[in-house]
N, C-alpha and C positions, 0 to 999 in steps of 0.2 A: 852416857849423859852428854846434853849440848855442851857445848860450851859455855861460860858463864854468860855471855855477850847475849848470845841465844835463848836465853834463859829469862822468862816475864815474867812466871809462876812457879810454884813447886809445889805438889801434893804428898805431906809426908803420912806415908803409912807403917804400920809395924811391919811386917813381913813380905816375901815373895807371892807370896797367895791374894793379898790384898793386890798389890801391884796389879798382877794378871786382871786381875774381877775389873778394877776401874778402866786399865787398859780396851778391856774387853766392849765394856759398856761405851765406852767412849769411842768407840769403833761404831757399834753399835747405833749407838744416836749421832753419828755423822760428823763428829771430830775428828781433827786433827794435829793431836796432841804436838807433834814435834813441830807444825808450821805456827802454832799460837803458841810457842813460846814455852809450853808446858812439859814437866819434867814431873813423874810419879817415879818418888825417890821411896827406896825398903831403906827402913834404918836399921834391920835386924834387931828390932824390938823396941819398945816404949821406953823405956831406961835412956835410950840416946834421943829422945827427943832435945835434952838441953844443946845438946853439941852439933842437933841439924838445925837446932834456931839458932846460934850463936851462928851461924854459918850463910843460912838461908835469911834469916830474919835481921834487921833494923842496925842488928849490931854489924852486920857482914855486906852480902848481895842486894837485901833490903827488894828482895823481888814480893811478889802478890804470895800469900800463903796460906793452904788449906791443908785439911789433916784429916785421917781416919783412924779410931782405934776400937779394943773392945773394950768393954765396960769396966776390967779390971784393971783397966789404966788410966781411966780415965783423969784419977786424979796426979798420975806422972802427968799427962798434957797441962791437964789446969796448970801445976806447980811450972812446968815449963814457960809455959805462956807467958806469967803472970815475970816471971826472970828474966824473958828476953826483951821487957818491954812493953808487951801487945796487949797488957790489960788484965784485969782479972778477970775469970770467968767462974764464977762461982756457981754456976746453973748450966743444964746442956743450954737451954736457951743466948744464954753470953758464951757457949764455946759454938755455937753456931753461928752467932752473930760476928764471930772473929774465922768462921768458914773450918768450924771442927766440928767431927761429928762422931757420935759414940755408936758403935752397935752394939746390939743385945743379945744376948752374953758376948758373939765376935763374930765375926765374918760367916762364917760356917751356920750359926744356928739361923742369923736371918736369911739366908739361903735357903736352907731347908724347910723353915715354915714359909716364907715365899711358896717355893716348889709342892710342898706336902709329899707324904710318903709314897705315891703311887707315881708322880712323877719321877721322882727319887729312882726310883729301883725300874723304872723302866729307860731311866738313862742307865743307868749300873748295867743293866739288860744288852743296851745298845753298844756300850764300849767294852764286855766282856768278863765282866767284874762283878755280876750277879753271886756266881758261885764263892767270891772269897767274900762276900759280903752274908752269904750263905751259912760261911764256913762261922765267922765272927760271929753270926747271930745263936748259932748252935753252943757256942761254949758259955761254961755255967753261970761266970759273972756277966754274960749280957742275955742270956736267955730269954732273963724274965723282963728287962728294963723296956722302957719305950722304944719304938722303930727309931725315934728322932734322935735318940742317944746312940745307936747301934749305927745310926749312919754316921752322926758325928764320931763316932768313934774309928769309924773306917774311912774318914775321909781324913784320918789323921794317921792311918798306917801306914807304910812307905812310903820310901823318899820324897817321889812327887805328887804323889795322889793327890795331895790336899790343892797344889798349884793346875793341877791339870782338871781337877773339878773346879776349881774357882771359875775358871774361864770357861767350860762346859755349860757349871749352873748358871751363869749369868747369859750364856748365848742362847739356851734353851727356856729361856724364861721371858713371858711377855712381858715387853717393854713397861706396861702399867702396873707391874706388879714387881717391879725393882724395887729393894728395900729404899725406904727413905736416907736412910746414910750414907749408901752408896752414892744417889742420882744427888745430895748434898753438897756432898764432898768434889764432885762431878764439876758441879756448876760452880762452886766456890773459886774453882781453879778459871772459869771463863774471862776472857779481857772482858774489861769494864768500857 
């Protein structure tokens, strides 16, 4: 992390995987997170949102603040928010307008319908991981369920798949077809 000095914005996301994805994209659309100032912090989950706004927010560094979460937490960020100061947000529309943005269900599934299943499995293809996606699909409890579960499902199996796809799916993905959350959360962080 910069230094606090260094430091104009912060983009708080729940995990490592989120990190990577905005990282990515933000490369991507021709930023340059660490000369503007910008810090995409993992709080290792929604639950410590209080304690990255008490830190980052009004009551601490008092820097610019944007957020990503999935939809099951949505309401940790509200109750957050609403504690450090920054407003209530009772609507995505007021956690957007305060530069938070929910995905649906979470990082992974707006990925995947971005993508669709056939681009899906010809990255899986391309990086080697066809077969253990292969293997997933074959056993009884995913057999029968949708392709989009059975890839969410495998993008959640070892240790870093999920982070090492984040950053995949979002560099093999046209630029126009970035989920709105992401390219949200993105801009939220830009200097004003």
């Amino acid at each position: 992390m910069n230094t606090a000095a260094d430091v104009d914005a912060v983009v708080l996301v729940e995990g490592r995987s989120d990190r990577a994805a905005l990282e990515t994209l933000a490369r991507r659309r021709g930023r340059d997170l660490g000369a503007e100032g910008v810090e995409i912090v993992a709080m290792g989950g929604a639950q410590a949102i209080g304690r990255f706004l008490d830190r980052f927010g009004p009551r601490g560094l008092d820097v610019r603040l944007a957020g990503l979460c999935d939809a099951g937490e949505e309401d940790d960020f509200r109750r957050g928010l609403e504690r450090a100061g920054l407003g209530p947000a009772r609507t995505r529309r007021e956690l957007e307008r305060l530069g938070f943005f929910v995905c649906d269900a979470d990082l992974e599934d707006e990925l995947i319908r971005a993508h669709g299943v056939a681009s899906l499995e010809r990255i899986a293809e391309a990086e080697g991981d066809l077969g253990s996606l292969r293997t997933l699909q074959k056993q009884p409890w995913w057999r029968e369920r949708p392709p989009e579960e059975q890839f969410h499902r495998f993008l959640g199996a070892g240790a870093t798949r999920k982070i090492r796809y984040a950053r995949l799916l979002v560099e093999e993905l046209g630029l126009e077809r970035i989920p709105a959350p992401l390219d949200g959360a993105l801009a939220a962080s830009r200097p004003s």
